[in-house]
C-alpha positions in Angstrom: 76.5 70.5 143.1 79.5 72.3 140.7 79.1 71.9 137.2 82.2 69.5 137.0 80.6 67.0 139.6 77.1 67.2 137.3 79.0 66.8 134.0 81.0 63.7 135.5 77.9 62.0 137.1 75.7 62.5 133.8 78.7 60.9 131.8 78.8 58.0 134.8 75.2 57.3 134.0 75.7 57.3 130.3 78.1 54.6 130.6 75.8 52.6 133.0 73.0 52.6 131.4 74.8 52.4 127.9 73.3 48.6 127.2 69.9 50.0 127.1 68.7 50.6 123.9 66.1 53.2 124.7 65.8 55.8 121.7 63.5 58.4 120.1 62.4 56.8 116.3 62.3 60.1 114.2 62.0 58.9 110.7 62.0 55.0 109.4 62.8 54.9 106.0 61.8 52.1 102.9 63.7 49.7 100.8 62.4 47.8 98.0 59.1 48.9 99.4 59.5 47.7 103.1 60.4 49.4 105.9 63.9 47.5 107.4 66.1 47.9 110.5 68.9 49.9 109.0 66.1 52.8 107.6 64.9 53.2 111.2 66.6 56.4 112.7 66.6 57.3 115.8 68.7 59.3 118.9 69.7 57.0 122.2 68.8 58.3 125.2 72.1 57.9 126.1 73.3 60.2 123.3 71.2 62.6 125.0 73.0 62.2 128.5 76.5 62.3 126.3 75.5 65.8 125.3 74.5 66.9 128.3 77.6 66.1 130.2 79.4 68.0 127.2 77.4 71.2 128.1 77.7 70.8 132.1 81.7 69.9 131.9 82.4 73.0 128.8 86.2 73.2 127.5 87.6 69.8 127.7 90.4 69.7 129.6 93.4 67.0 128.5 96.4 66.1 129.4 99.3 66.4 126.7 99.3 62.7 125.5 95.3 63.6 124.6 96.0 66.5 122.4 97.0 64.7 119.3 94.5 61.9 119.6 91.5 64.0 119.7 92.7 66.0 117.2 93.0 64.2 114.0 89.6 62.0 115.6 87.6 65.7 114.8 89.7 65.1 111.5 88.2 62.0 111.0 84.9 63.0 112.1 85.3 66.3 108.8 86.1 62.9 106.4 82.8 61.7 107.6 80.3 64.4 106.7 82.4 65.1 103.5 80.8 61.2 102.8 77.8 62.4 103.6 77.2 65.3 101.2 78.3 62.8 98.3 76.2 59.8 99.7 73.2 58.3 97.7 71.0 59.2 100.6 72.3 62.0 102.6 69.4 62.1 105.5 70.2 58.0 106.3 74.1 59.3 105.6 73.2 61.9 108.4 71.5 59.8 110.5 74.2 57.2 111.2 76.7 60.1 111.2 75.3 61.8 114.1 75.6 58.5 116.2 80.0 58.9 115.0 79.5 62.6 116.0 78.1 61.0 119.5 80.5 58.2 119.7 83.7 60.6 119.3 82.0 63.0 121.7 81.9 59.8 124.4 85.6 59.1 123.8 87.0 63.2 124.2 84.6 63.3 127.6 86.4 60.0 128.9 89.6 61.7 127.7 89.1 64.6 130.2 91.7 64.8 133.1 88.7 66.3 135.7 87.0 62.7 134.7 87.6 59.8 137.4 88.7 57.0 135.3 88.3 54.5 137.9 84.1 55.3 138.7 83.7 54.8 134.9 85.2 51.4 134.4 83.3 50.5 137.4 80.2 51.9 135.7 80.6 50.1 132.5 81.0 46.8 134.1 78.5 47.2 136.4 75.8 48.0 134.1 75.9 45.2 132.7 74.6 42.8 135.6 71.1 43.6 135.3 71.4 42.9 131.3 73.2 39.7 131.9 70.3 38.9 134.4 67.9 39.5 131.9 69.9 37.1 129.2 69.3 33.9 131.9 65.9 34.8 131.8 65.9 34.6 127.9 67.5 31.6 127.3 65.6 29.9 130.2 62.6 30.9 129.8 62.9 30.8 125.8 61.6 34.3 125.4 61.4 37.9 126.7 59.0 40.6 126.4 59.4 43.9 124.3 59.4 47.3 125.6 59.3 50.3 124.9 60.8 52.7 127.3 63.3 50.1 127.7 64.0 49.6 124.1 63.6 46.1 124.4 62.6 43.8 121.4 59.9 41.0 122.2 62.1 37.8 121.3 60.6 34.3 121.3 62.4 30.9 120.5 59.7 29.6 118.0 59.4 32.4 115.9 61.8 32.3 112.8 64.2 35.1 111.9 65.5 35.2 116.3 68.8 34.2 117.1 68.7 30.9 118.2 71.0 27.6 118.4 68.8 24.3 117.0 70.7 21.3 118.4 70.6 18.0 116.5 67.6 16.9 118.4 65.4 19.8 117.0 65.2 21.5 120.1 65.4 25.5 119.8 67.7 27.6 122.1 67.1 31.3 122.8 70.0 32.9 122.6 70.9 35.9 125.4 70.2 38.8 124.1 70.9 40.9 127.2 68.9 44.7 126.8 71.3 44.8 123.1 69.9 44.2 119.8 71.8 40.8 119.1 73.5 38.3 121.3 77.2 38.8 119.9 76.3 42.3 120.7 75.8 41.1 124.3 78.6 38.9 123.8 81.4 41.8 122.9 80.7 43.8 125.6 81.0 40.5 128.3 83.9 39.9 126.8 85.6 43.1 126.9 84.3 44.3 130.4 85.2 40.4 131.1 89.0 41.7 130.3 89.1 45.1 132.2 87.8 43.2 135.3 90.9 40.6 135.2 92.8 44.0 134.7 91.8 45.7 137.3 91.5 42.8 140.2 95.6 42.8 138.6 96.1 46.2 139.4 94.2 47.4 142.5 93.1 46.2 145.5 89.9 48.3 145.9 86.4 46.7 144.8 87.9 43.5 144.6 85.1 41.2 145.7 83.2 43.3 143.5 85.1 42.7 140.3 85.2 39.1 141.4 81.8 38.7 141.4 80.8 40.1 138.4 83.8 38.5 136.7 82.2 35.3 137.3 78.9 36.0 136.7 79.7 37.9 133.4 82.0 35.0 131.7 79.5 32.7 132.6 76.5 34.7 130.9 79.1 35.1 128.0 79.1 31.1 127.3 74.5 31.5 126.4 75.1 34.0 124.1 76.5 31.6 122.3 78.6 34.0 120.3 81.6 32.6 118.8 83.3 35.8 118.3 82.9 36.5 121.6 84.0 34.0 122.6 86.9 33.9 120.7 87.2 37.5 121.9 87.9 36.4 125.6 90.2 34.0 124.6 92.4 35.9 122.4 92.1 39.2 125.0 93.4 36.8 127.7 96.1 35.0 125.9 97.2 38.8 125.1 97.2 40.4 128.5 98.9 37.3 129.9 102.0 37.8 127.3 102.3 40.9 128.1 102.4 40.9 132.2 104.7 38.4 131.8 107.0 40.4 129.0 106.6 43.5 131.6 107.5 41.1 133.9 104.7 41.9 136.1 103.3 40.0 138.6 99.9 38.3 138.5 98.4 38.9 141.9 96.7 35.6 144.2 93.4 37.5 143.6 93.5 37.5 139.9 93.9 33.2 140.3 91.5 32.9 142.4 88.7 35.2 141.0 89.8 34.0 137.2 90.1 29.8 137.9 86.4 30.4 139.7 85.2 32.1 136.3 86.4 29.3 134.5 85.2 26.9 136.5 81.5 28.3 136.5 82.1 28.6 132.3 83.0 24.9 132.3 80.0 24.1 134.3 78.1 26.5 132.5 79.0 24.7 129.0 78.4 21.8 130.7 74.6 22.3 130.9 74.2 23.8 127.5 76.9 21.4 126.1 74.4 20.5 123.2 74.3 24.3 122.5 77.8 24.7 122.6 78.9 22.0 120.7 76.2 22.8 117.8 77.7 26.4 117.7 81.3 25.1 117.5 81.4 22.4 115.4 79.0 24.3 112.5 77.4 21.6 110.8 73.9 21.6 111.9 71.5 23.4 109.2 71.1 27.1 110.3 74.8 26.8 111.4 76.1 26.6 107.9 73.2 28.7 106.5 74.8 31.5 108.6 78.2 30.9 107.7 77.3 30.5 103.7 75.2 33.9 104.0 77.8 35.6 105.4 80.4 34.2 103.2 78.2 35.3 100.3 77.9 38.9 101.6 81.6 39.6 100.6 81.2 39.0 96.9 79.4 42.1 96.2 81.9 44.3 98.3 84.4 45.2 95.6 81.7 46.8 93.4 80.4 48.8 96.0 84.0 49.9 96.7 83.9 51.0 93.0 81.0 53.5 93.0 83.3 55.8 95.1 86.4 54.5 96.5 88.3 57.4 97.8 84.8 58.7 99.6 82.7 55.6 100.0 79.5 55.5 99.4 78.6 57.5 103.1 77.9 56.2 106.5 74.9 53.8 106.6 74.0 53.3 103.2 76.2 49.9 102.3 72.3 48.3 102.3 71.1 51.2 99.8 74.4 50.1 97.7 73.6 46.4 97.7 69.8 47.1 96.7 71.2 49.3 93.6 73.5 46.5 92.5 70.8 44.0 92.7 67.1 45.1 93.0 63.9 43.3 93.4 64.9 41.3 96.3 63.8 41.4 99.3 64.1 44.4 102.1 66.1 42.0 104.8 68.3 40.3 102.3 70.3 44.0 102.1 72.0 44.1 105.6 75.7 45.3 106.4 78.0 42.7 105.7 79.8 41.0 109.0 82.9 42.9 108.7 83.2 45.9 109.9 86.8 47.1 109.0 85.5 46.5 105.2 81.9 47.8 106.0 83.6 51.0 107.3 85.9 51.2 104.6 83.3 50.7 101.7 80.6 53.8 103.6 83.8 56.3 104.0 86.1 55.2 101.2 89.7 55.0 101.3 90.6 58.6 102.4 88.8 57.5 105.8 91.1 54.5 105.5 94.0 56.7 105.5 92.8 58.9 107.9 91.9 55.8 110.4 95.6 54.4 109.9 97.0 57.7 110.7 94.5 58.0 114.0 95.8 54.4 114.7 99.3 55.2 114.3 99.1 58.6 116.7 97.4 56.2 119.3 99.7 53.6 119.6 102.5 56.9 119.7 100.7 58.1 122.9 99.8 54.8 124.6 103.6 53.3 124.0 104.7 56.7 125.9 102.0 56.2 128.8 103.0 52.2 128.9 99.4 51.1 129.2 100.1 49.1 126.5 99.0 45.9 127.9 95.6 46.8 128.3 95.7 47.8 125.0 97.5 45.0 123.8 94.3 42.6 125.2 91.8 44.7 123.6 93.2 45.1 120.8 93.5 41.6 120.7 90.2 41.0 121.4 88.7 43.5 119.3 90.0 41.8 116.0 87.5 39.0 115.8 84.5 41.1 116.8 85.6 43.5 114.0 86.3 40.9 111.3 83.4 38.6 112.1 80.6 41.5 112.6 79.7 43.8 111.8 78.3 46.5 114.5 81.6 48.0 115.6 80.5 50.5 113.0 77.1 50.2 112.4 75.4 50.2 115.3 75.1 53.1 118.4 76.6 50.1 120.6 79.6 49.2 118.6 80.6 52.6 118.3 80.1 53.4 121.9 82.5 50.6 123.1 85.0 51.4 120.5 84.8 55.1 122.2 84.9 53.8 125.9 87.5 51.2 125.7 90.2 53.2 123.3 89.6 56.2 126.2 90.6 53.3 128.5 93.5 52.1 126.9 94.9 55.8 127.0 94.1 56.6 130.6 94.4 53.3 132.4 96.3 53.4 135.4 100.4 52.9 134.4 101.5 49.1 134.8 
């Protein structure tokens, strides 16, 4: 087997098996005392398969359009360990750098011509099934068991601090977690492979029973996560991509009605069973709903003063919770968790040059996918992208949020040309 065809198939099995959180804990750090999910640092296995593919494939090989792109993202990436040296701890800063340094690596890979796009998208969505499976069994059954290898948390409806939905009759729903780390986790990434699926039953005839298939199975796993971004997500991707076939004029083929009503007809069916569920989560008045909603409203008061310790540089990657424990200390190690925005989160950790330097990334990327007219892809997850970034916050805190940021923007500029 040539070099190219290893590189290709260890990147393939990066993106497959990129919902697994299996990782190597090297150091877990202390807050107030305590040790607390945001100290614990670690390397993905599937960082390790990222690097590996970097070393089998050697120089990148891009297409013009590329060039600039992946340019001022190595740019972006110098911003980023220049936040680092001035961060109050530089080994956490270094830490949750090294996942952006993996995350930027995934997206130039993907941008490499010798890559087939096609056996990637099929990848991502279909290594998601066996996840989604396991989400059934959570909210069915109430609870999962941890492991290890896996990277699996043990999760169990009765135990306080899970993610669950209490309906009005007391009774305590599991949400799906999937093989991520939160269900709205789970939830993005059905909803954005939930998109490419519609896109690509739209645009090709090959794997179609395939993409049918999962296309139901995933929206339907979407509606137990019970994740209202996510959900909001799909709806705001779809509305999108639907404008913008019909601004292109494009058609919308038999195969996309038929697959998509089915999806939506298991979803109905779907809410229907958990209606309870899906009502408490939508109407937001039940106690734990608006105990999430005011904690996450209170979590942007304190923002502005962390901006102020050092705006043009931030105060480096990973350590917003170090900056919330030095504006008020003597609470408690969870209280001092990212807050659920992650444009604002990522602007407070890198400061307003990385602001700049994001806008101007932005700017180059919309150049080069308006000249390769894939812009209605784009358009849908860019769409959809919005509430997952303004109503959470692991787009750029977490390994996952950062990897489908990578995969899906490598998408958007080598789709296939509507």
């Amino acid at each position: 087997m040539k070099r190219d065809q290893i590189g290709q198939f260890l990147l393939w099995l990066a993106v497959f098996l990129g919902p697994w959180q299996t990782r190597w804990i090297y150091s877990e750090l202390t807050l107030a005392g305590e040790a607390w999910e945001y100290g614990r640092l670690g390397v993905y296995a599937v960082e390790i398969l990222i690097v590996l593919a970097a070393l089998a494939l050697g120089r990148p090989q891009y297409d013009f359009c590329a060039k600039r792109v992946s340019g001022l993202g190595i740019m972006f990436l110098g911003l980023g360990f220049l936040s680092v040296s001035l961060a109050q701890n530089s080994f956490l800063a270094t830490g949750a750098m090294l996942h952006l340094v993996s995350a930027v690596m995934l997206f130039l890979l993907l941008l490499d011509r010798r890559v087939a796009m096609a056996q990637i998208q099929l990848a991502f969505i279909g290594g998601l099934i066996l996840p989604s499976l396991l989400g059934w069994w959570q909210v069915l059954a109430g609870t999962s068991p941890g492991s290890t290898l896996l990277g699996l948390a043990s999760h169990q409806a009765s135990v306080l601090g899970q993610a669950v939905v209490e309906t009005a009759q007391g009774d305590r729903i599991l949400r799906a977690y999937g093989s991520f780390s939160h269900p709205n986790v789970l939830g993005g990434y059905l909803a954005m492979a939930s998109l490419l699926t519609v896109w690509l039953i739209n645009q090709t005839k090959q794997n179609r029973r395939f993409l049918g298939l999962a296309l139901i199975f995933l929206t339907a796993t979407l509606v137990i996560t019970f994740s209202r971004s996510a959900w909001l997500a799909l709806i705001l991707g779809g509305l999108a991509m639907s404008a913008g076939l019909i601004w292109r004029k494009k058609t919308i083929q038999p195969a996309v009605w038929k697959f998509g009503g089915s999806a939506l007809l298991v979803m109905a069916v779907t809410m229907g069973i958990f209606s309870q569920a899906v009502f408490t989560r939508v109407q937001a008045q039940a106690r734990l709903e608006t105990q999430s909603i005011e904690e996450r409203l209170a979590a942007y008061h304190p923002w502005p003063k962390v901006m102020q310790m050092n705006p043009l540089t931030g105060v480096g990657p990973g350590n917003y919770p170090l900056a919330l424990a030095a504006l008020t200390p003597d609470q408690p190690a969870w209280s001092y968790q990212p807050m659920h925005n992650a444009a604002l989160l990522m602007m407070s950790e890198v400061g307003l040059l990385g602001l700049v330097m994001a806008g101007w990334w932005l700017l180059a990327f919309y150049r080069q996918i308006k000249l390769n007219q894939a812009w209605v892809l784009a358009l849908a997850g860019g769409a959809a992208f919005i509430p997952l970034a303004l109503f959470d916050h692991y787009l750029w805190s977490s390994w996952s949020g950062l990897a489908i940021l990578s995969i899906f923007l490598a998408f958007f500029l080598r789709t296939v040309r509507d």
